[in-house]
C-alpha atoms as a printed R data frame, in Angstrom:
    type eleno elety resid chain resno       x       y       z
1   ATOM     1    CA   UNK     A     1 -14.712   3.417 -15.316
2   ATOM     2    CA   UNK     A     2 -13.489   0.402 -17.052
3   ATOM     3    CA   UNK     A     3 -14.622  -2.934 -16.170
4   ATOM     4    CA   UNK     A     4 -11.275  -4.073 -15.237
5   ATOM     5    CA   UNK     A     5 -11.266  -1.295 -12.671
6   ATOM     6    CA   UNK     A     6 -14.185  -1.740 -11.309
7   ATOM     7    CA   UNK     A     7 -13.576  -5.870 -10.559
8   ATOM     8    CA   UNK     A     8 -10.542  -4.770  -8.580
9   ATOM     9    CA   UNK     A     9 -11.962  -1.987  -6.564
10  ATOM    10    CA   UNK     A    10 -14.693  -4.571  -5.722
11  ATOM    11    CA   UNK     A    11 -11.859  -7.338  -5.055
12  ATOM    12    CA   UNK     A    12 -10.097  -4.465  -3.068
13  ATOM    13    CA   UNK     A    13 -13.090  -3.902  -0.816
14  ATOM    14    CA   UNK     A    14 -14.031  -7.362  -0.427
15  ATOM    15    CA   UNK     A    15 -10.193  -7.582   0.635
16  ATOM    16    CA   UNK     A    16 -10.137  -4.541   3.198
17  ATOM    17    CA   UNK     A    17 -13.149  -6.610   4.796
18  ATOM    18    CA   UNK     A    18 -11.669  -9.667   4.910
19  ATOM    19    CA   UNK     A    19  -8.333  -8.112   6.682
20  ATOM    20    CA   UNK     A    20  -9.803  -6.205   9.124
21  ATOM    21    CA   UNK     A    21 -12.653  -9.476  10.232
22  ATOM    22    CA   UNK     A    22  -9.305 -11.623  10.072
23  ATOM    23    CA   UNK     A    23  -7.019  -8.939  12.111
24  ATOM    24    CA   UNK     A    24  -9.546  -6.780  14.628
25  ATOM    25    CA   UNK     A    25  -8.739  -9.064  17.772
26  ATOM    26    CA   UNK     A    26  -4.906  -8.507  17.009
27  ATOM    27    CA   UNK     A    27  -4.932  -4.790  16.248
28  ATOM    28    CA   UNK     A    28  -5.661  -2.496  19.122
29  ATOM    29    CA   UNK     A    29  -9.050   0.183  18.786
30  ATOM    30    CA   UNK     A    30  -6.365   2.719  17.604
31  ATOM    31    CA   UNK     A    31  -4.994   0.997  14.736
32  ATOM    32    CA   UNK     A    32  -8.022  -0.725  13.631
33  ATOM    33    CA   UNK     A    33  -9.816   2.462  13.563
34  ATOM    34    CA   UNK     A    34  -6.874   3.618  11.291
35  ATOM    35    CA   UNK     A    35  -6.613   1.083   8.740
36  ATOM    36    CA   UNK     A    36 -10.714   1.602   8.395
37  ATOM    37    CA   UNK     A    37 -10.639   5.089   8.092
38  ATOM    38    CA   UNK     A    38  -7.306   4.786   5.393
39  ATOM    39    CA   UNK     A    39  -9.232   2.537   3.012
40  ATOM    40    CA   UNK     A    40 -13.381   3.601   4.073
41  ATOM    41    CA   UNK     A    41 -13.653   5.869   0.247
42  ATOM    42    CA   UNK     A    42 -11.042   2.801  -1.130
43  ATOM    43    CA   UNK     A    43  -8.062   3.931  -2.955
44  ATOM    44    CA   UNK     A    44  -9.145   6.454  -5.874
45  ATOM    45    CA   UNK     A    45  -8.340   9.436  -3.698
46  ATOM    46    CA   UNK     A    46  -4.899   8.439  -3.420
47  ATOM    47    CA   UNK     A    47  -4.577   7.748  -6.969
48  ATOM    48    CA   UNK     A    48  -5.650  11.085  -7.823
49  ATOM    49    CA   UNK     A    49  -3.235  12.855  -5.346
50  ATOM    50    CA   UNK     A    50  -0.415  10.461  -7.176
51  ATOM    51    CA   UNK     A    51  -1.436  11.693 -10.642
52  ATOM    52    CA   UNK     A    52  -1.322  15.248  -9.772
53  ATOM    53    CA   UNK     A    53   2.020  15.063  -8.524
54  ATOM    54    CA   UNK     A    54   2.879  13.294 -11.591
55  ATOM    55    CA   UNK     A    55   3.766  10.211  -9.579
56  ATOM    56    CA   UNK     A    56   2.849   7.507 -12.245
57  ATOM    57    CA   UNK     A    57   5.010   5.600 -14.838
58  ATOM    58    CA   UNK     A    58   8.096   4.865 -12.926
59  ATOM    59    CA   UNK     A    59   9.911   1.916 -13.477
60  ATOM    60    CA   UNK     A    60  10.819   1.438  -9.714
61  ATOM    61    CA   UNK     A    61   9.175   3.064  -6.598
62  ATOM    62    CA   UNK     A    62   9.891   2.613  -2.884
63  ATOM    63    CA   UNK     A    63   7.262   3.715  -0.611
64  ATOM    64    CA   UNK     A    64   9.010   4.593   2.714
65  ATOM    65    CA   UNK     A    65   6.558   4.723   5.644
66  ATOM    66    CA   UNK     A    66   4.114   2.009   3.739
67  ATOM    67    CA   UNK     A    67   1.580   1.179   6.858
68  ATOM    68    CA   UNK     A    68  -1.306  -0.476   5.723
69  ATOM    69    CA   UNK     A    69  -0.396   0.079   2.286
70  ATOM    70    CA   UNK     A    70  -3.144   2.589   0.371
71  ATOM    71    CA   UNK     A    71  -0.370   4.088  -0.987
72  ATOM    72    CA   UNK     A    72   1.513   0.982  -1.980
73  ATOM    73    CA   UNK     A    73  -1.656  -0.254  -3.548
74  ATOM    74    CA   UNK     A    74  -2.255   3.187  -5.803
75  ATOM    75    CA   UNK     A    75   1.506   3.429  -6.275
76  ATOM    76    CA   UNK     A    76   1.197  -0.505  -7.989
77  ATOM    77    CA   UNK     A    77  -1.955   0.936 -10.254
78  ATOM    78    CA   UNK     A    78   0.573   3.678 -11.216
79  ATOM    79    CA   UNK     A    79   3.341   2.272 -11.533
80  ATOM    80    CA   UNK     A    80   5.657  -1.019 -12.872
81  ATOM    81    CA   UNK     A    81   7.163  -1.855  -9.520
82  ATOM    82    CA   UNK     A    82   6.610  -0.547  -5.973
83  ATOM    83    CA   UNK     A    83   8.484  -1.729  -3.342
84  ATOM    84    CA   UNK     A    84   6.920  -1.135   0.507
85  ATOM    85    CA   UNK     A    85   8.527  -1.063   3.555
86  ATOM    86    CA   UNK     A    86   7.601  -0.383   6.949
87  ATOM    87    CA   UNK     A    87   9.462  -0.986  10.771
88  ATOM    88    CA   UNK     A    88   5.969  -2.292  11.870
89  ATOM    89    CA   UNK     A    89   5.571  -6.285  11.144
90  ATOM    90    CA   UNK     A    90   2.072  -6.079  12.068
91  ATOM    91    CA   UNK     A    91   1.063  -3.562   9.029
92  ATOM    92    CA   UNK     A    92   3.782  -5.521   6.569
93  ATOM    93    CA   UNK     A    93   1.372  -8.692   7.496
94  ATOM    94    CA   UNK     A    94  -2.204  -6.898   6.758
95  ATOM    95    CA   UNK     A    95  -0.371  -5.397   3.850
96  ATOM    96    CA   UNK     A    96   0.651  -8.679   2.556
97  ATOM    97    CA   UNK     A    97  -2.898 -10.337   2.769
98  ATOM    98    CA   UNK     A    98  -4.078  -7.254   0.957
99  ATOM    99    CA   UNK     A    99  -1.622  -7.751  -1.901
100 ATOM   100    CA   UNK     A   100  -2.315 -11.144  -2.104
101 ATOM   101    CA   UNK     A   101  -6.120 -11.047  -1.635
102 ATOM   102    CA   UNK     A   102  -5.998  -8.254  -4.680
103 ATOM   103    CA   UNK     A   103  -4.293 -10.488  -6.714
104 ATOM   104    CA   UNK     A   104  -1.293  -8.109  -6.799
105 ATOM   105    CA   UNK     A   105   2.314  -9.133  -8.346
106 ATOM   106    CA   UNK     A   106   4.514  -5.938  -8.440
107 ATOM   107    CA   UNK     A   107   4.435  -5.050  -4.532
108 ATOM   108    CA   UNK     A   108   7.488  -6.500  -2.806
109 ATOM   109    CA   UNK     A   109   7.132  -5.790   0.920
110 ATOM   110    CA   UNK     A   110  10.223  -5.393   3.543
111 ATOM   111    CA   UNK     A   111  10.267  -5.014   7.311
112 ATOM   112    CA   UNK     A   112  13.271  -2.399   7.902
113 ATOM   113    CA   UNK     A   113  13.319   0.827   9.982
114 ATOM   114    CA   UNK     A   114  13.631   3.907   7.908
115 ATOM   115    CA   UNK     A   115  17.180   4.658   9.880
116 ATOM   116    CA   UNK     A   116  18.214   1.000   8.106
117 ATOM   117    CA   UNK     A   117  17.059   1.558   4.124
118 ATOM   118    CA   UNK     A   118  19.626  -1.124   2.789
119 ATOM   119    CA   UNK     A   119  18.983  -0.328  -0.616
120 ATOM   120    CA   UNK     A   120  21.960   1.464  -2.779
121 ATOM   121    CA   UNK     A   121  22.099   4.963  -4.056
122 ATOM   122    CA   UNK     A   122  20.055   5.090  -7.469
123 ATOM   123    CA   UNK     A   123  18.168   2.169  -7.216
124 ATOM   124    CA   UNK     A   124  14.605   3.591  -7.675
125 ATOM   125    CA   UNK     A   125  13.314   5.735 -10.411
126 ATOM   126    CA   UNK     A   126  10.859   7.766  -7.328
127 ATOM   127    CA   UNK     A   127  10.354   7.493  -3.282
128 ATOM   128    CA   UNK     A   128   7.285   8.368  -1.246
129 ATOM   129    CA   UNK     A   129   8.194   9.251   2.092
130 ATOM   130    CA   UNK     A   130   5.912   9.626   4.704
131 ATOM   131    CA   UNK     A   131   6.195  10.548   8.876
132 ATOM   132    CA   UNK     A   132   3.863  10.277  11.246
């Protein structure tokens, strides 16, 4: 593992911390026992899921469904630009603090419902979609 990798796994950890000291007294037991089990083995399992699919070297990715953001964040390692959305401010928030805490410039985030997707026919390369 490269050094560079290893300084933001470390970063990202430090990060998940950080968000869930900052945000436990706003999220309810369900939820915070969510976002800690999503990022408790960090984000390489979702990396590897992405690279068997052959989800990596897109130009433009939308992640549909983005909660928290694991995803997001493996789709960004992956990927030039990944843009996140989710109906739930709450997670775009924690998501946000993430992104910034990580140091991470090609996440854009949106609040929209999936029934609302304002964006036009064509204009990403790939979409992850996920229902709960």
């Amino acid at each position: 593992m490269t050094k560079r990798k290893i300084d933001f796994l470390e970063r990202l950890n430090c990060s998940i911390n950080s968000v869930i000291e900052l945000y436990c007294n706003d999220l309810g037991q369900n939820e915070l026992s969510f976002l800690k089990r999503m990022y408790a083995n960090g984000i390489s399992n979702y990396i590897d899921r992405l690279k068997a699919l052959k989800f990596e070297n897109y130009n433009k990715v939308l992640d549909v469904g983005c909660g928290f953001g694991q995803w997001s964040i493996a789709l960004s390692l992956l990927n030039k630009e990944v843009n996140s959305i989710d109906q739930s401010e709450k997670r775009i928030k924690i998501l946000n603090e993430i992104i910034s805490c990580c140091d991470l410039n090609n996440i854009r985030t949106n609040i929209i419902p999936v029934e609302k997707i304002p964006y036009k026919s064509k204009s990403f390369d790939a979409l992850l979609i996920k229902f709960s």
